[in-house]
C-alpha positions in Angstrom: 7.5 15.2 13.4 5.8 11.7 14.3 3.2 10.2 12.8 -0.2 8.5 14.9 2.0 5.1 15.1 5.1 6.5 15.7 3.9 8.1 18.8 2.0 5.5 20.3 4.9 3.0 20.0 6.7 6.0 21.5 4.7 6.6 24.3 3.0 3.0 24.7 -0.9 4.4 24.9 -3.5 3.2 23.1 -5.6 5.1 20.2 -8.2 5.6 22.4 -6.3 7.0 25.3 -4.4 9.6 22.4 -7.7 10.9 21.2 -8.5 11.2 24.5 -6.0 13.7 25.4 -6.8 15.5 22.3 -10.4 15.9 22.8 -9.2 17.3 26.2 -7.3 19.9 25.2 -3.6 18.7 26.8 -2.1 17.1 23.5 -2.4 19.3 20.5 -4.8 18.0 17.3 -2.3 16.4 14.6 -1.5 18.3 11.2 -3.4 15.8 8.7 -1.3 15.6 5.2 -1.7 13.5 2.4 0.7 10.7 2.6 4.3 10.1 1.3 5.1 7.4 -1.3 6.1 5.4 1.7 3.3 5.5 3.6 0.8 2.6 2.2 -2.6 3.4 1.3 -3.9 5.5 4.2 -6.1 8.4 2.9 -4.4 10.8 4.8 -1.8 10.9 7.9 -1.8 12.8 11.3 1.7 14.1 12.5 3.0 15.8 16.3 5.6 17.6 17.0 8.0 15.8 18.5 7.6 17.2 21.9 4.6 15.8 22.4 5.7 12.7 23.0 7.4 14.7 26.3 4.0 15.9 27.1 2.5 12.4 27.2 4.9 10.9 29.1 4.6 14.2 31.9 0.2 13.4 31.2 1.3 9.6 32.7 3.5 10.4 35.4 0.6 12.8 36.8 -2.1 10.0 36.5 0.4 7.5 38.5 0.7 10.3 41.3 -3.4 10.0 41.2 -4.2 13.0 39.6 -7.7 13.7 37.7 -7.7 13.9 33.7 -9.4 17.5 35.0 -7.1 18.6 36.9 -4.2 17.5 34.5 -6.3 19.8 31.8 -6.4 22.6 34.2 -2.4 22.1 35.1 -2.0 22.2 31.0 -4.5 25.3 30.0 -6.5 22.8 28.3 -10.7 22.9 28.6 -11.4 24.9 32.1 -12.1 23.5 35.3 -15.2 24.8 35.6 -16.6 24.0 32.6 -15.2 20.1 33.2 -16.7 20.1 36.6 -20.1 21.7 35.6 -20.6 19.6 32.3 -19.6 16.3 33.0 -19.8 13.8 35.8 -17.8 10.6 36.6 -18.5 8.1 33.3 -20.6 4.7 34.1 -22.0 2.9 31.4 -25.3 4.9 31.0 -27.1 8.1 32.3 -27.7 11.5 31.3 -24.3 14.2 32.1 -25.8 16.9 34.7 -25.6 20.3 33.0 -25.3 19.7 29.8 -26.4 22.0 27.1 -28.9 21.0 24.8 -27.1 20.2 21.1 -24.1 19.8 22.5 -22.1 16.7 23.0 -21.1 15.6 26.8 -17.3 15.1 27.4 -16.4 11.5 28.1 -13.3 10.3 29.8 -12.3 6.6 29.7 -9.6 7.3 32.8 -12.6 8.2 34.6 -14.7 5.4 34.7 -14.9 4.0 38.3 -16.1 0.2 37.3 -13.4 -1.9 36.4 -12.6 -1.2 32.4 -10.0 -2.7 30.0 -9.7 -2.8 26.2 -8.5 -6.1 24.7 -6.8 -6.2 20.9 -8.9 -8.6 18.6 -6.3 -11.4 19.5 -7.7 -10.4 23.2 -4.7 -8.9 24.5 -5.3 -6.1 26.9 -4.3 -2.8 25.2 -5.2 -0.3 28.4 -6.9 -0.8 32.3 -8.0 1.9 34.7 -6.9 1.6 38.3 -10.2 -0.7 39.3 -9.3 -3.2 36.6 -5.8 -3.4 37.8 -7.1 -4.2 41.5 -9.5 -6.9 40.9 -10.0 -8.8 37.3 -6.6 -7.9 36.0 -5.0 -7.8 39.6 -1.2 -8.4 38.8 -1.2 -7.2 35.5 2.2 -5.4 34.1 2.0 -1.6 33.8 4.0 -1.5 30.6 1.5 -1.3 27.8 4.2 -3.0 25.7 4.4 -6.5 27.0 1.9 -7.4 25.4 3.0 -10.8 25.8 1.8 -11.2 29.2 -1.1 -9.6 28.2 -3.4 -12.4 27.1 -6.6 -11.7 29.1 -7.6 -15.4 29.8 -4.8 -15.6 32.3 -5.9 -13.1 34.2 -10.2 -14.5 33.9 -8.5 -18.0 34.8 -8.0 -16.8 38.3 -11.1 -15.3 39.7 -12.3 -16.2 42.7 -15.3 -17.7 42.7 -15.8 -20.8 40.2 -19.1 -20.6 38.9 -19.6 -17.0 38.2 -15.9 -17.6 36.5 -17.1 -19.7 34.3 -20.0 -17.2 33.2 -17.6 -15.1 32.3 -15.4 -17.0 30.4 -17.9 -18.3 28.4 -19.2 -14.8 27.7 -15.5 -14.1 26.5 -15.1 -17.0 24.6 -18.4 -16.3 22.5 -16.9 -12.9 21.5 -13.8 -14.8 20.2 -15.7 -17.2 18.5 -17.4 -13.8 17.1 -13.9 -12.7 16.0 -12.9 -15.6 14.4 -10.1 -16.2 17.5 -9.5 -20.1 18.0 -8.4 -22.0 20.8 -4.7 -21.7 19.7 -4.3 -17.9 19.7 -6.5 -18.1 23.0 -4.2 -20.4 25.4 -1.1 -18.0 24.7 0.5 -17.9 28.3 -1.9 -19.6 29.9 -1.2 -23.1 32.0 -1.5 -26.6 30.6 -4.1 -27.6 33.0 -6.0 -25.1 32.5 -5.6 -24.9 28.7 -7.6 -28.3 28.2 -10.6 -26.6 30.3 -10.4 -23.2 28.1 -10.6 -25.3 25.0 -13.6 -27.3 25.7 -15.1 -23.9 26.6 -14.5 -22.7 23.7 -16.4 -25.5 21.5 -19.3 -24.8 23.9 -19.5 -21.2 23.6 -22.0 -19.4 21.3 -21.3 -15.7 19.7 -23.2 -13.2 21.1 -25.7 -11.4 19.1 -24.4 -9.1 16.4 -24.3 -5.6 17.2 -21.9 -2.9 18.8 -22.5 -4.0 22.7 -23.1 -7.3 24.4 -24.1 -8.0 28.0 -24.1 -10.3 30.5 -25.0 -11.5 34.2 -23.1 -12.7 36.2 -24.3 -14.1 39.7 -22.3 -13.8 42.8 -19.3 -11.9 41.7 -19.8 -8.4 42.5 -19.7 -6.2 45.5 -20.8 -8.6 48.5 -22.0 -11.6 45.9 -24.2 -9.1 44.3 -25.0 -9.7 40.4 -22.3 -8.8 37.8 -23.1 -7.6 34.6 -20.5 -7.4 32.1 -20.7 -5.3 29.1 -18.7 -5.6 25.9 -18.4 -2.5 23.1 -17.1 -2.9 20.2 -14.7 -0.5 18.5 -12.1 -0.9 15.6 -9.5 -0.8 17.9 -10.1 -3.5 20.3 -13.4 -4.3 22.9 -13.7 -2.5 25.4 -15.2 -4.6 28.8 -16.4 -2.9 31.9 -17.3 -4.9 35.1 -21.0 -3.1 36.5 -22.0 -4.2 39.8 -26.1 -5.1 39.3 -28.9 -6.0 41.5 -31.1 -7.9 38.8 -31.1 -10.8 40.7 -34.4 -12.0 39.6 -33.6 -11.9 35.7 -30.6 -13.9 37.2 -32.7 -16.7 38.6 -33.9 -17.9 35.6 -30.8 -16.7 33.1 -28.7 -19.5 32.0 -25.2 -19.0 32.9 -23.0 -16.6 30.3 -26.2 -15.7 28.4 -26.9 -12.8 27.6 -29.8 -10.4 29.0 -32.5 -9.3 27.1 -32.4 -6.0 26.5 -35.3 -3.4 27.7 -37.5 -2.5 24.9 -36.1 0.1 22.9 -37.3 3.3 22.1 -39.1 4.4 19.3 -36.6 5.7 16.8 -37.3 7.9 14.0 -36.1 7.1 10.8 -33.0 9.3 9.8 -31.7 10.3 6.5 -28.0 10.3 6.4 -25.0 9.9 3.5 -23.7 6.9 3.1 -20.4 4.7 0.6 -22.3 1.2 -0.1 -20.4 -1.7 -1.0 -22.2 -4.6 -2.0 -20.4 -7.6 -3.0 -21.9 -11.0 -4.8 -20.5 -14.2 -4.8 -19.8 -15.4 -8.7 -21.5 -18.4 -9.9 -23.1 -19.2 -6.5 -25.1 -22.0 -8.0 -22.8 -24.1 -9.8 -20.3 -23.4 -6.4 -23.3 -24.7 -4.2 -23.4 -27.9 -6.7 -20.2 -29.1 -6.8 -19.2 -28.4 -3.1 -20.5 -30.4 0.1 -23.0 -29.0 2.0 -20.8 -28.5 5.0 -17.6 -27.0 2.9 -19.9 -24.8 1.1 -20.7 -23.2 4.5 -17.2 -23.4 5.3 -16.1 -20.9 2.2 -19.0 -18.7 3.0 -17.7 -17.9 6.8 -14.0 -17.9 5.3 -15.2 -15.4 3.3 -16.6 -13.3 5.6 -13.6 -14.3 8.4 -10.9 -12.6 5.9 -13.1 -9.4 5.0 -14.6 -8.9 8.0 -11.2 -7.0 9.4 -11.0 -4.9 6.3 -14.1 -3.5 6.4 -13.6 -2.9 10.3 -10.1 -0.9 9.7 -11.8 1.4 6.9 -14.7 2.1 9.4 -17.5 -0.2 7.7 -20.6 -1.1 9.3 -22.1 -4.6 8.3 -25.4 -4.7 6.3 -27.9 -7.4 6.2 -26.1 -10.3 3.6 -27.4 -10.2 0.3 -27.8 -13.7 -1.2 -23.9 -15.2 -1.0 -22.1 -12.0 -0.7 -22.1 -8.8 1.7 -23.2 -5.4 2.2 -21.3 -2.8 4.2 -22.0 0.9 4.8 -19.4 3.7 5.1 -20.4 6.5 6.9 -18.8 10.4 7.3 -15.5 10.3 9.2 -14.3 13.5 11.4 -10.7 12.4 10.2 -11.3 10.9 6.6 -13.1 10.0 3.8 -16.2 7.7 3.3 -15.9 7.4 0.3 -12.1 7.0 0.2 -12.9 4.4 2.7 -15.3 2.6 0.8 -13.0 2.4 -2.6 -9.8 1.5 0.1 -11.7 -1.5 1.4 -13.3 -3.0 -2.0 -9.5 -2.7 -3.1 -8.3 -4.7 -0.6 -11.3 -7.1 -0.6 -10.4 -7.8 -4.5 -6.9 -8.6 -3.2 -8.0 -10.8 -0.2 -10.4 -12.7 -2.3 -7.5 -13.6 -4.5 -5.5 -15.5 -1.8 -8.8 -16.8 -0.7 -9.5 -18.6 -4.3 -5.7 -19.9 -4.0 -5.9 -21.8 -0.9 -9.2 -23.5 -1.9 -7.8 -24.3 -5.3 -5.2 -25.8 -3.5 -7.7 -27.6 -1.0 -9.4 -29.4 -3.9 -7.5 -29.6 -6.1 -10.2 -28.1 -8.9 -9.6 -25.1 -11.4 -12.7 -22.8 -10.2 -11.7 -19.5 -9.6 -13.7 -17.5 -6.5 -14.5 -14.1 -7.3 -16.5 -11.4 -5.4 -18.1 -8.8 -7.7 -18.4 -5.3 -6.5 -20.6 -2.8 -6.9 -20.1 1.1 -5.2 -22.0 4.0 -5.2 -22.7 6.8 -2.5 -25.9 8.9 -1.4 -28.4 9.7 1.0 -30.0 6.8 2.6 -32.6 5.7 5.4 -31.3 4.9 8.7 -34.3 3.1 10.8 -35.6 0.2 12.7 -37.5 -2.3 11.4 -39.5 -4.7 14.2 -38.1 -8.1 14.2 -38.7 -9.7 17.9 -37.3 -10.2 20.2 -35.5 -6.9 19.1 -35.2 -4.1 16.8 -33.1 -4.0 14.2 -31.6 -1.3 12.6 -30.8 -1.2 8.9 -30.8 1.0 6.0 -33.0 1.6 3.2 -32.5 3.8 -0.4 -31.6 4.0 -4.2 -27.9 3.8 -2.5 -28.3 0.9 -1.8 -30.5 -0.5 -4.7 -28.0 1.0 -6.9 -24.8 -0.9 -5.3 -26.7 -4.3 -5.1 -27.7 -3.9 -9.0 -24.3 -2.7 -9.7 -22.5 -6.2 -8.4 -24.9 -8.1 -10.3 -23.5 -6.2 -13.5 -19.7 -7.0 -12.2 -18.1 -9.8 -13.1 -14.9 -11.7 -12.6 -14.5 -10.0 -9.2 -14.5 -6.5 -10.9 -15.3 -3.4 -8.7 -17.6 -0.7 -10.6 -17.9 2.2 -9.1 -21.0 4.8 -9.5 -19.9 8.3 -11.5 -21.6 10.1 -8.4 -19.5 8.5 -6.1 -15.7 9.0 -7.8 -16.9 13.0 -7.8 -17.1 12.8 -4.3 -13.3 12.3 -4.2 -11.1 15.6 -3.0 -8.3 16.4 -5.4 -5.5 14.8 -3.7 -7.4 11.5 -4.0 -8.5 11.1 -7.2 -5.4 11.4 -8.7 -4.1 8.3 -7.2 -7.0 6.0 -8.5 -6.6 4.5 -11.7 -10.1 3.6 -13.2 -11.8 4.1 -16.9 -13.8 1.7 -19.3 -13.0 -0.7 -21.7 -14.0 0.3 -25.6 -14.0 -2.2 -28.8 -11.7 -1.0 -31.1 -12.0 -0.9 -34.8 -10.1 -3.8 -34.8 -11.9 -5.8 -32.6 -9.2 -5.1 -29.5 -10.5 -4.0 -26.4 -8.9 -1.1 -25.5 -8.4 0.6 -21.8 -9.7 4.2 -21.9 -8.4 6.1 -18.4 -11.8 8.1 -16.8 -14.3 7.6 -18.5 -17.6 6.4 -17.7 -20.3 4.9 -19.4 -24.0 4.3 -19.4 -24.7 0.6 -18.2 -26.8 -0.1 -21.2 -23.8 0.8 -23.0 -21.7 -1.6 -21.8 -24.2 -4.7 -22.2 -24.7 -6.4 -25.2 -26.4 -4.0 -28.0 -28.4 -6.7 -29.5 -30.2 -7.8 -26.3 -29.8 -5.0 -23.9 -29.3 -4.9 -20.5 -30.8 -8.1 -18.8 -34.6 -7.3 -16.9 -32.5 -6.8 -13.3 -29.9 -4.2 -14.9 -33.0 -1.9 -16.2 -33.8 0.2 -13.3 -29.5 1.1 -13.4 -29.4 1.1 -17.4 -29.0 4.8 -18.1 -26.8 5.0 -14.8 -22.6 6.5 -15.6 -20.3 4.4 -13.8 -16.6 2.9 -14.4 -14.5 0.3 -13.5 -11.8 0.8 -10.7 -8.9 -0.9 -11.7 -6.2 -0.1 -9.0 -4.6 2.3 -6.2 -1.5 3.6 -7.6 0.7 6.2 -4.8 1.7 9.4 -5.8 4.5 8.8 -8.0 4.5 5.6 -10.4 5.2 2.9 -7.9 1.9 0.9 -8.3 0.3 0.4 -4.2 -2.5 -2.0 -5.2 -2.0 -4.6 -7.8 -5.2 -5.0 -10.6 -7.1 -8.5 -11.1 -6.2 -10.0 -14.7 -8.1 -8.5 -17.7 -11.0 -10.5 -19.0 -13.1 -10.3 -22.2 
């Protein structure tokens, strides 16, 4: 048997391109078990036969010889012909699918996109290219999905054929490094001296685009016969994935300033949807007396370091970014097909704990001061408001609920970069994973000791100070059970996740 990453190293496709073939039918869905001692702290694993790394390789071959993912599923019994042909047509970037049944969702095949489309890494390596990428913007490219060392995309941008509308477009790339965090360094991998200097002045010019799953562009004079490009850029956990659109918007381009981006059309009206949701919201300790004894400038630094380091663990455990709460963070988990929200949500404050420790270390070390930098956690799940609120130029969508509220108050209980954790969230857990989460309450013993009782919960109120109460913020959560989580352990006694230091 092979696990999801054994196979892909195997085989040399990307994620995307192995759910792909599932979802068509011609690779078989994986048999999802817990994970082995060895595994890390993955919620659960996918395994293959081994043969199916056979049937990928015979799926390749068959696309180099130019045949369809259709008639690759029809060769393999996978989803009929028929139903392929009626259901579905050849994927662009937007439109509705001929055919398609109400309530049901339409197929969609990246190997059948016609525009030019690639999917770069987050150190903007490309990961996988159709046939029109490899033609024009990526012409020369090497077919081996491992050499990823040749890979870096700005060699390839760095060559186009017509100056200006180059320059657009690295711009518009360079902004969504700048969004990622990517520097100038990682960028000019591969990429000639004289043109490095150019890339790097770019690069201090550019501006992110703004937040949100896809970002577009146009381009003037570098499609079909000079026509307008527009280039769009969608953001998964696996990578970006860019597609080259011919457009005709040339008025829009007249006045557009080169690599902005353009305005989207209105949107929609769009209903207000309750769905469940994991909230994490984290708070920055002692904001204040941070703020005071920082610079204005390094104070802003920490913030975005921050962010910089937990920005890629809420992305791997499927977290969507909230609006920011004060000096610390909110992120949603929502239902996975393959895993656990919840699971997520407890994985990722985990590791955030962990990362904040490093983080804490280096600026010690910086300034040579004794503050510790703590995040304080809060967790809880439940139902919550998915909508739009009007905010011009564009609608932005957030969510609204006791979920939330609950999480928010929760971090302002934490302390010392504790996580708490609502009792209505850790019942939420399946059987397999509770048992691998250590978490409980501390009790005053007779004796004055505190003493580490394993699950158990408590009110809030109870766990304030009996003479005053809880503070006037803490009321609306006082009679709310929660508990501390105080480490991932694996499924014997070899600890996984190391806990912070106690603290009175």
């Amino acid at each position: 048997m092979l696990n999801s990453k054994e196979l892909l190293e195997k085989t040399g496709i990307s994620r995307a391109t192995l759910n792909n073939y599932i979802s068509w039918g011609i690779v078989p869905k994986p048999d999802v078990l817990p994970p082995g001692p060895d595994d890390g702290a993955a919620p659960r694993i996918g395994y293959f036969p081994d043969e199916v790394a056979q049937r990928i390789e015979e799926i390749q071959r068959l696309k180099r010889e130019g045949w369809s993912i259709t008639r690759i599923a029809e060769h393999f019994g996978g989803k009929p012909a028929s139903a392929a042909a009626g259901d579905r047509k050849p994927a662009g970037v937007s439109g509705a699918v001929p055919g398609a049944k109400r309530g049901t969702m339409p197929d969609l095949s990246l190997d059948e996109i016609a525009n030019p489309a690639y999917i770069v890494n987050h150190r903007f390596e490309v990961i996988w290219f159709n046939a029109a990428a490899s033609a024009g913007v990526l012409r020369g490219i090497a077919q081996s999905p491992m050499d990823l060392g040749s890979r870096n995309v700005f060699k390839y941008l760095l060559q186009g054929p017509d100056a200006a509308s180059r320059e657009q477009m690295l711009r518009f790339y360079l902004g969504l490094a700048r969004q990622h965090g990517a520097g100038p360094a990682l960028l000019c991998r591969d990429v000639p001296e004289d043109e490095a200097g150019r890339l790097v002045r770019l690069h201090e010019e550019a501006k992110p685009p703004e937040p949100g799953m896809v970002s577009h562009a146009l381009l003037a004079g570098d499609g079909t016969a000079g026509s307008p490009l527009c280039l769009y850029a969608v953001q998964f956990r696996e990578g970006i994935l860019v597609l080259h659109v011919p457009g005709n918007r040339a008025a829009q381009d007249a006045s557009q300033p080169a690599g902005q981006s353009v305005p989207a059309a209105p949107p929609a009206k769009v209903e207000p949807k309750l769905t469940r949701a994991a909230v994490l919201a984290s708070d920055l300790q002692h904001p204040n007396r941070i703020w005071s004894e920082l610079p204005a400038e390094e104070y802003f630094e920490l913030i975005n370091h921050i962010w910089l380091t937990v920005e890629p663990i809420f992305r791997r455990h499927h977290g969507t970014h909230g609006k920011h709460h004060r000096d610390g963070l909110v992120c949603y988990f929502l239902p996975q097909r393959d895993g656990s929200h919840v699971w997520n949500a407890l994985l990722a404050a985990i590791e955030m704990r962990e990362a904040m420790r490093r983080v804490s270390k280096a600026w010690q070390l910086r300034k040579g001061w004794t503050t510790e930098l703590y995040m304080n956690t809060g967790l809880d799940e439940g139902p919550q408001w998915l909508g739009a609120l009007k905010s011009p130029p564009q609608a932005e969508f957030t969510m609204l609920g006791d979920t939330l509220n609950n999480a928010v108050r929760i971090s302002d209980f934490a302390s010392f970069g504790a996580i708490w954790a609502t009792k209505n969230l850790i019942g939420k857990l399946t059987p397999e994973e509770k048992p691998r989460l250590k978490y409980g309450v501390r009790r005053r013993s007779n004796d004055g000791r505190d003493v580490f009782v394993a699950s158990l919960f408590s009110n809030v109120d109870s766990l304030t100070d009996p003479a005053g109460g809880p503070v006037e913020k803490l009321k609306c959560i006082a009679r709310l059970p929660i508990t501390e989580i105080v480490e991932l352990v694996a499924t014997g006694t070899q600890r996984e996740i190391a806990p912070e230091p106690i603290r009175s």
